[in-house]
MARBA-3410 file (N, C-alpha, C, O; in Angstrom, 1 decimal):
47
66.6,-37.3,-30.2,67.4,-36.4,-31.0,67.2,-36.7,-32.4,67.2,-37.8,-33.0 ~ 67.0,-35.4,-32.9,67.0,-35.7,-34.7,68.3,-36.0,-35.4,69.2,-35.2,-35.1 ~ 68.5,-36.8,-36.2,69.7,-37.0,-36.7,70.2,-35.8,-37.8,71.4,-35.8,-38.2 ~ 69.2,-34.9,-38.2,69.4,-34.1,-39.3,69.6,-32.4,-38.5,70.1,-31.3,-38.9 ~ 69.0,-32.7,-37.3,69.6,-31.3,-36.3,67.8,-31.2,-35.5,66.8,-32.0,-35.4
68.1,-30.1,-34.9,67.1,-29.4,-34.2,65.7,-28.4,-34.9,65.1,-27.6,-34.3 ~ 65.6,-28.8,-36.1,65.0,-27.5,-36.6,63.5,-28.8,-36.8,62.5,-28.5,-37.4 ~ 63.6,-29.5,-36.5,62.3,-31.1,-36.6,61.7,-30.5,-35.3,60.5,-30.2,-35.4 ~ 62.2,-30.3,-34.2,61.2,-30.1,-33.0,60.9,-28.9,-33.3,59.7,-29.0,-33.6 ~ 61.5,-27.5,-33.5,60.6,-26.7,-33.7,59.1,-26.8,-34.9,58.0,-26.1,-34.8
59.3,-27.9,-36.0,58.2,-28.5,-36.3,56.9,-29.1,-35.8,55.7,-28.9,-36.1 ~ 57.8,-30.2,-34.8,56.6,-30.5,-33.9,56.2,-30.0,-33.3,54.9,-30.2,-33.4 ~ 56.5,-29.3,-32.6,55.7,-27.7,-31.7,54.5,-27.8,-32.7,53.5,-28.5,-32.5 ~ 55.0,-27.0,-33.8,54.0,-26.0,-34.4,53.0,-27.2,-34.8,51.9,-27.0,-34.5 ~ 53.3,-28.5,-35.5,51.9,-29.0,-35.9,51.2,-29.3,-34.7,50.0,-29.1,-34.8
51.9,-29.8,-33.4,51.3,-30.1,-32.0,50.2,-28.7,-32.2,49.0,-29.0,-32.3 ~ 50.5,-27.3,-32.2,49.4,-26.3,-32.1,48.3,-26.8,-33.0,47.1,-27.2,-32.7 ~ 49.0,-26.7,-34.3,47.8,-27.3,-35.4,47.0,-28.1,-34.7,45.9,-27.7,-34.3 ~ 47.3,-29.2,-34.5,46.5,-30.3,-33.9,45.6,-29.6,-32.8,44.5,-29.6,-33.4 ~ 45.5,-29.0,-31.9,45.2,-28.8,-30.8,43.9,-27.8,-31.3,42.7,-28.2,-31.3
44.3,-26.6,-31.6,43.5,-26.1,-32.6,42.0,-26.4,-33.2,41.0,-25.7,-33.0 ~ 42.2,-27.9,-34.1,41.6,-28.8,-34.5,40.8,-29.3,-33.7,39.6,-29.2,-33.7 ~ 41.4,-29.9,-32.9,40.8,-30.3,-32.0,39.8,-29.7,-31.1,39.1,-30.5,-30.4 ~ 39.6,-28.6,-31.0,38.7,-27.6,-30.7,37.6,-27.2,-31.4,36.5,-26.9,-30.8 ~ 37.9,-27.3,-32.7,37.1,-27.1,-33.6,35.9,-28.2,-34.0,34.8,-28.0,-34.4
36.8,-29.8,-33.7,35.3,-30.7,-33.7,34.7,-31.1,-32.5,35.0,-32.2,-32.2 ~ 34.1,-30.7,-31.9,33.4,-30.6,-31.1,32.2,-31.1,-31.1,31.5,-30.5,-31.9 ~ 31.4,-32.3,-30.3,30.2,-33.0,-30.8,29.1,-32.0,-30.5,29.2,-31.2,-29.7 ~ 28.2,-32.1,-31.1,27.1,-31.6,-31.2,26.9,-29.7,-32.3,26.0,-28.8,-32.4 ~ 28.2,-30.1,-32.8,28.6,-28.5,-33.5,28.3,-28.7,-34.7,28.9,-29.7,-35.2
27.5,-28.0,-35.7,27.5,-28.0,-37.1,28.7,-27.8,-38.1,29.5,-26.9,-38.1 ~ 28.7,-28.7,-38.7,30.2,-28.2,-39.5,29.8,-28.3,-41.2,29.1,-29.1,-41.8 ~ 30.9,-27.1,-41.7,30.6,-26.9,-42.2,31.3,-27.3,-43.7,32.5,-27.5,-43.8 ~ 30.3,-27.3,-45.1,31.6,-28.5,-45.6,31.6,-27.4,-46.9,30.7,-26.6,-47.3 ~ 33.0,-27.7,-47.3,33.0,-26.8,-49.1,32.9,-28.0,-50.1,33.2,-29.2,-49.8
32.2,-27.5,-51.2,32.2,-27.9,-52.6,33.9,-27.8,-53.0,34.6,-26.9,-52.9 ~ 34.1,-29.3,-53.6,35.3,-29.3,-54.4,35.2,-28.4,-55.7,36.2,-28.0,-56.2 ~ 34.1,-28.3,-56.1,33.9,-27.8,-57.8,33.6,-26.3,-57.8,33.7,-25.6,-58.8 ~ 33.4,-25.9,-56.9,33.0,-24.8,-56.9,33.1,-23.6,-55.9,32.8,-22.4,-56.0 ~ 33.8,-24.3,-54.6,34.4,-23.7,-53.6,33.2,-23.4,-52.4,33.5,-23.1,-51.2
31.8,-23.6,-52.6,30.8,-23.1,-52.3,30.9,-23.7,-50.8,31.7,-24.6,-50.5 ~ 29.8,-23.0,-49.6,29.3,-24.1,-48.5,28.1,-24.6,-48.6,27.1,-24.1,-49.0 ~ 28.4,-26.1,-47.9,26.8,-26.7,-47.3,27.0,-27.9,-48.3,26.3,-28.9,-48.0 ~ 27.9,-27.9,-49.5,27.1,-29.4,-50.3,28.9,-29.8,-50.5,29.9,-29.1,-50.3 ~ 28.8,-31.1,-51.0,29.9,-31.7,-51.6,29.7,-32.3,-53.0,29.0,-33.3,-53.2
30.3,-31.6,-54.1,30.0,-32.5,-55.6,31.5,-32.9,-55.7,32.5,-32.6,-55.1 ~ 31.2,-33.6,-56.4,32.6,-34.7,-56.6,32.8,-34.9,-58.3,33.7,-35.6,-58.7
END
C-alpha cells in the first residue's frame, strides 16, 4: 500500500505496459535505429 493513496498503482500499470512494449522492440538480431542529437536525423549519432 501507498502511503500517499492509490493513484501510484495505476502508475505502475502503465510504465509496466511501457516496459513491456520496449521490450519487444529490442529484439536480437533486429536493426535499430539511432537519431542524431544535433539534428534530429537517422542512422548517425553527433554529440
Amino acid at each position: 500500500m501507498n502511503p500517499r493513496g492509490g493513484s501510484a498503482a495505476g502508475y505502475g500499470e502503465a510504465h509496466n505496459r511501457v516496459g513491456n512494449v520496449n521490450q519487444g522492440q529490442a529484439r536480437p538480431g533486429q536493426a535499430r535505429t539511432m537519431k542524431c542529437y544535433n539534428c534530429n536525423g537517422t542512422g548517425h549519432i553527433a554529440r
